[in-house]
C-alpha positions as CSV (number, residue, x, y, z in Angstrom):
1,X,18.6,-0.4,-16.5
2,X,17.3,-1.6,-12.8
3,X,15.4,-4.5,-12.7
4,X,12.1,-4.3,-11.2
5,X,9.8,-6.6,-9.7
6,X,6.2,-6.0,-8.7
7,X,4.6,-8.0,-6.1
8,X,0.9,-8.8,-5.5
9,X,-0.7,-10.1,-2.3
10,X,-4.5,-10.7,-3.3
11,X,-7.0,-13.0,-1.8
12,X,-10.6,-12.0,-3.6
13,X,-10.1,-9.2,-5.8
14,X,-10.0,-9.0,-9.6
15,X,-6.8,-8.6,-11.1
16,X,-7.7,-7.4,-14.5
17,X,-6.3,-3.6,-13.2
18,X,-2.9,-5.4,-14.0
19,X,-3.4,-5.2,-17.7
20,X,-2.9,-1.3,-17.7
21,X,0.1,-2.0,-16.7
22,X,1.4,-4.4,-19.0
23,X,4.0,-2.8,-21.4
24,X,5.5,-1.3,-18.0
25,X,9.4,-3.4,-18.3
26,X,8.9,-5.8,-14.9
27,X,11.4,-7.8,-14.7
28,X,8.9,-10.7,-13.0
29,X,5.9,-10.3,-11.2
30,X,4.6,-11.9,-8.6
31,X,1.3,-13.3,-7.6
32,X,0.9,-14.3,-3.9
33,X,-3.2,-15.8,-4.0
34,X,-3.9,-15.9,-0.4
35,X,-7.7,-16.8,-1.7
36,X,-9.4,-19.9,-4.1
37,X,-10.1,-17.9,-7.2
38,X,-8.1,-19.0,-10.2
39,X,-6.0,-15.9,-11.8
40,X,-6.4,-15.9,-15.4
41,X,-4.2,-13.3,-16.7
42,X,-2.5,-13.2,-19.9
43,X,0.4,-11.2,-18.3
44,X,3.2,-13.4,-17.8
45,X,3.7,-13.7,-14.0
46,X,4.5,-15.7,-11.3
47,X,1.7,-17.4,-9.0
48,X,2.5,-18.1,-5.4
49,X,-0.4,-19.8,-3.0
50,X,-0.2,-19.3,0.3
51,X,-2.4,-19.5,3.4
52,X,-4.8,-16.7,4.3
53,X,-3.0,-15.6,7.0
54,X,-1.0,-12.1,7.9
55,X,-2.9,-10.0,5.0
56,X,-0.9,-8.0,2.8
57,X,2.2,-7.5,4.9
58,X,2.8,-11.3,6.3
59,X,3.3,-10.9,2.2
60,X,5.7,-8.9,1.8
61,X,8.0,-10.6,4.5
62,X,7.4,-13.9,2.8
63,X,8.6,-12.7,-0.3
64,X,11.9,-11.1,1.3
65,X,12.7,-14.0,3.2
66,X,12.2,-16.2,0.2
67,X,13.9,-14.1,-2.6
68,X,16.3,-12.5,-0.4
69,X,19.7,-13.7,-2.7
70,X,18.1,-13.0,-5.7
71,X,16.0,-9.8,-5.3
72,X,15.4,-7.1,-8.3
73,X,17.2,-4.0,-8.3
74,X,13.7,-2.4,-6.7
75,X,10.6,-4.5,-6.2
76,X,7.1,-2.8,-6.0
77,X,4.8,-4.2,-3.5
78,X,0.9,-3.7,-3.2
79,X,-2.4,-5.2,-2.5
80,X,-4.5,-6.9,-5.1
81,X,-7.4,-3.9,-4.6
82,X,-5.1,-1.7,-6.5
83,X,-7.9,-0.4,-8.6
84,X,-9.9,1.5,-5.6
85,X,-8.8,4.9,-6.1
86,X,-6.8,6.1,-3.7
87,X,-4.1,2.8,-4.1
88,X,-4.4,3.4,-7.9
89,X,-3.0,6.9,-7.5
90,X,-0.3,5.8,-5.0
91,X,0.6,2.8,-7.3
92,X,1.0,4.8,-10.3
93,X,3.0,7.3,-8.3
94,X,5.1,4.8,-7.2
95,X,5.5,2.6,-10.6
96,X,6.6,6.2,-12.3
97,X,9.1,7.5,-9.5
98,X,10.5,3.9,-9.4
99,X,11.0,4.3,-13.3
100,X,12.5,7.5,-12.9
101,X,15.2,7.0,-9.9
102,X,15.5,3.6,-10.0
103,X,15.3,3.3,-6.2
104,X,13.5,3.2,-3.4
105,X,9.8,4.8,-3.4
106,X,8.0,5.5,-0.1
107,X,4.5,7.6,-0.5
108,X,3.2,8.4,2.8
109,X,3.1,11.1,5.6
110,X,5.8,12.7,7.7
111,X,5.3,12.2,11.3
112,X,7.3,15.0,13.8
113,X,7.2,12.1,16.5
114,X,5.5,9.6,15.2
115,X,5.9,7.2,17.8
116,X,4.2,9.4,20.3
117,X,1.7,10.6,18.4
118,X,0.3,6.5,17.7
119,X,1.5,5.2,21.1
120,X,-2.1,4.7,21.9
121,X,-3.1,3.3,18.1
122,X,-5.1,-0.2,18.4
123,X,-7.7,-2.1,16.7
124,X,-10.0,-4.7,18.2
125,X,-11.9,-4.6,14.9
126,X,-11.3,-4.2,11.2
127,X,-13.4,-4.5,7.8
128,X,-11.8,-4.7,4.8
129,X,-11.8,-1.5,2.6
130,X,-12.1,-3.8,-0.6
131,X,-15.8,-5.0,-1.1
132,X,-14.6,-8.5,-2.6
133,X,-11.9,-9.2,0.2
134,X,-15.2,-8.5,3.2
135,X,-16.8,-11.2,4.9
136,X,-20.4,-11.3,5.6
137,X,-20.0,-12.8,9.1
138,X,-19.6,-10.2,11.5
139,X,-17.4,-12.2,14.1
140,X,-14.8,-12.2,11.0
141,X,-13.7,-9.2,11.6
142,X,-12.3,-9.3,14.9
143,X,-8.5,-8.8,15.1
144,X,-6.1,-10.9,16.8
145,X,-4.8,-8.7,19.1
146,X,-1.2,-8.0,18.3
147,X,1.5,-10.0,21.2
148,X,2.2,-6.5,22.3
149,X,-0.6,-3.8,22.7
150,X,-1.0,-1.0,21.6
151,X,1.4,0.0,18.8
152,X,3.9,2.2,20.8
153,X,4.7,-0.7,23.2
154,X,5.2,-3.2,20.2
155,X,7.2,-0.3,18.2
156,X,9.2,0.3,20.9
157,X,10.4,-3.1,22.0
158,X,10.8,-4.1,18.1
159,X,12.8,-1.1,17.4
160,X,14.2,0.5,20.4
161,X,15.8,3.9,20.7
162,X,14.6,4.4,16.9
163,X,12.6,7.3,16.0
164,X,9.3,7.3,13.6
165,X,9.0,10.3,11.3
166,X,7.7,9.1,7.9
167,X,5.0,6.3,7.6
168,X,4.2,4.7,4.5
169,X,0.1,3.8,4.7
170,X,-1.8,1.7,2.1
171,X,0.5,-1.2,1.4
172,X,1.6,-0.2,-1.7
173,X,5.5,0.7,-2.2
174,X,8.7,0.4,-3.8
175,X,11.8,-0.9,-2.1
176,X,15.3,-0.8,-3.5
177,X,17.4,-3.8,-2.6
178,X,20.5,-2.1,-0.7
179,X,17.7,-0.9,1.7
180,X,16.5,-4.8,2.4
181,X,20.1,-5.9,2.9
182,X,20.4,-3.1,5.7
183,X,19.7,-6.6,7.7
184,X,20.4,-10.0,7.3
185,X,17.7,-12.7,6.2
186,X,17.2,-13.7,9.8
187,X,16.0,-10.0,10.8
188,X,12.7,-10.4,8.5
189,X,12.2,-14.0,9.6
190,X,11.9,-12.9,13.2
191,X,9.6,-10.0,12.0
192,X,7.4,-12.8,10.3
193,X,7.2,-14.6,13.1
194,X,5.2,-11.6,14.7
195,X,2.2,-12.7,12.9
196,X,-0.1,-15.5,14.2
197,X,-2.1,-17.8,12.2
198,X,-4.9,-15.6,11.5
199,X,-6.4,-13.9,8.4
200,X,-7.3,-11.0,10.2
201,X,-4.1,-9.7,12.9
202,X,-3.7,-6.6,14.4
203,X,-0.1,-6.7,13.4
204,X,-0.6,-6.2,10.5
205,X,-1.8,-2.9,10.9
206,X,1.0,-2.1,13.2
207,X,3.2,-3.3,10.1
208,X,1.8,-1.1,8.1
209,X,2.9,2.2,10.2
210,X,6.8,0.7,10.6
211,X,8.0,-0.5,6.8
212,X,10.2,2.4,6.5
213,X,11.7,1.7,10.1
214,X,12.2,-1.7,8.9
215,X,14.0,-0.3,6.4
216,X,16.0,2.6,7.3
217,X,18.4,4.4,6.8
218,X,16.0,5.7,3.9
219,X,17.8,8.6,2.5
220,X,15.1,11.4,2.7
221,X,14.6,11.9,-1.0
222,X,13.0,8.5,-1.5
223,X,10.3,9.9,1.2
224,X,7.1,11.0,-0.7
225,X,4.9,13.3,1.3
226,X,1.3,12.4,0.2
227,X,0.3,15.7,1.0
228,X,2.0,17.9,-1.6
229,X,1.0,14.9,-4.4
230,X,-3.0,15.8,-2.8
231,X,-2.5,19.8,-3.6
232,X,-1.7,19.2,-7.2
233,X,-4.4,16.6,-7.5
234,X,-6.7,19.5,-6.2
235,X,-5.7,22.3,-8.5
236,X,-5.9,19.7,-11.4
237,X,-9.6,18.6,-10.1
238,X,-10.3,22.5,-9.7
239,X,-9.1,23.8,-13.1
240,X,-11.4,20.2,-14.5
241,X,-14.3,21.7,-12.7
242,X,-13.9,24.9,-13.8
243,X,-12.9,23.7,-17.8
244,X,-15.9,21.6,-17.4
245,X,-18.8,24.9,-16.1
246,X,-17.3,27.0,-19.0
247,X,-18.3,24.3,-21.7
248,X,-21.8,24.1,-19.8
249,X,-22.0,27.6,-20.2
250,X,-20.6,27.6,-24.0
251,X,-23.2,25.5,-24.9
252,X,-26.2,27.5,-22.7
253,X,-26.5,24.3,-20.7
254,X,-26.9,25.6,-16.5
255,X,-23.9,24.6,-14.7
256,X,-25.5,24.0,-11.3
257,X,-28.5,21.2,-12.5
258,X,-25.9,19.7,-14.6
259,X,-22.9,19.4,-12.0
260,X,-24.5,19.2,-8.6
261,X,-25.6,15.5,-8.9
262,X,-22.2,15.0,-9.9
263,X,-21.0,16.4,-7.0
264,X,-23.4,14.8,-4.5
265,X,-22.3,11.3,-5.4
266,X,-18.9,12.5,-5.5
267,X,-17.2,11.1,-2.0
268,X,-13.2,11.9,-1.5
269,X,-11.0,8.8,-1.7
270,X,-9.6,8.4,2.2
271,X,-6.1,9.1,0.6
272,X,-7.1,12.9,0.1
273,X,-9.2,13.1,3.7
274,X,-6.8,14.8,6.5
């Protein structure tokens, strides 16, 4: 069996989503606490402090770079808000799919040219989507502006002559080892060197869109398209609704008083917004 590896980059956020995960067979897993909370977990695991600097993705190149010889098989990475929704369902996605194939496991959306299509893409702003990891001072969440703006211009001179038609979003995904070793050590250490010393860079975003470029060749059946995943989430939520009005009715109960306010506080998780 493949060993795998999962690989946390948290700085706030309550950990204590790990436990439903604990009698999946990781081979280690690994802690990077970018924050001052003490993780008490009774999962054995690995704890890594480092800076807060890079977010999520300055993460996952630290971990490369210092693990490279002695990677797992496949080694999960994601944020430490995997318990909002939408990361939840691409997490367990991934966690099965990586059980299943033992390989690589990219969730995301295909892109016909992506490059073109985010040439313009750029941030001078950004507020964390996890309540914990936000900061009450406004001027906090201003972006170091990436060294090369906006994304096409940095894609381009990073990855020249390469094309972009899949793009993994969210931070959360499973990489097989053969796929790192598509470059040398040195490769990710001059990616990492991308990001400045500053807990909030607009690289990091810009990272986010190029992981499986970093990557590739990816052969296509470890590409995920989010899309197809968000049709069967609907029929399931449909045939739920419509399970849930018959028992109302069953039981002489009106659907619409008892459902509505249901519905009205019900908001879609970004994952499933296109």
């Amino acid at each position: 069996m493949a060993t795998i590896d999962l690989v946390i980059s948290c700085y706030k956020e309550d950990l204590q989503w790990l436990n439903a995960y604990k009698n999946i067979p990781f081979h280690r897993i690994y802690i990077y606490n970018k924050g001052d909370q003490q993780i008490q977990l009774n999962i054995p695991h690995v704890e890594v402090k480092l800076p807060n600097i890079g977010r999520c993705d300055h993460t996952y190149l630290y971990h490369i770079i210092h693990n490279y010889d002695r990677l797992a098989n496949v080694t999960i990475f994601t944020t430490g808000s995997a318990d909002m929704i939408h990361k939840n369902v691409q997490l367990d996605f991934t966690i099965k799919k990586v059980l299943e194939t033992n390989t690589t496991v990219l969730y995301g959306a295909p892109f016909t040219d992506g490059v073109r299509e985010m040439y313009n893409f750029q941030l001078d702003s950004w507020t964390a989507s996890s309540e914990k990891n936000r900061d009450s001072d406004p001027a906090k969440h201003q972006l170091e502006p990436a060294p090369l703006r906006p994304f096409g211009k940095w894609y381009t001179t990073l990855f020249p002559n390469h094309p972009l038609h899949f793009v993994t979003f969210g931070g959360v995904f499973g990489i097989d080892k053969a796929h790192v070793y598509h470059h040398d050590v040195e490769f990710y250490k001059q990616l990492l060197d991308q990001f400045p010393n500053h807990s909030n860079p607009e690289v990091g975003h810009y990272f986010e869109r190029a992981w499986v470029s970093i990557f590739d060749p990816i052969p296509p059946e470890c590409l995920y398209n989010r899309q197809n995943q968000t049709i069967t989430y609907s029929i399931l939520l449909y045939l739920c609704v419509l399970l849930l009005i018959t028992v109302l009715l069953l039981t002489k109960i009106n659907p619409f008083t008892a459902v509505y306010p249901l519905f009205r506080s019900f908001s879609l998780p970004r994952f499933l917004r296109f």
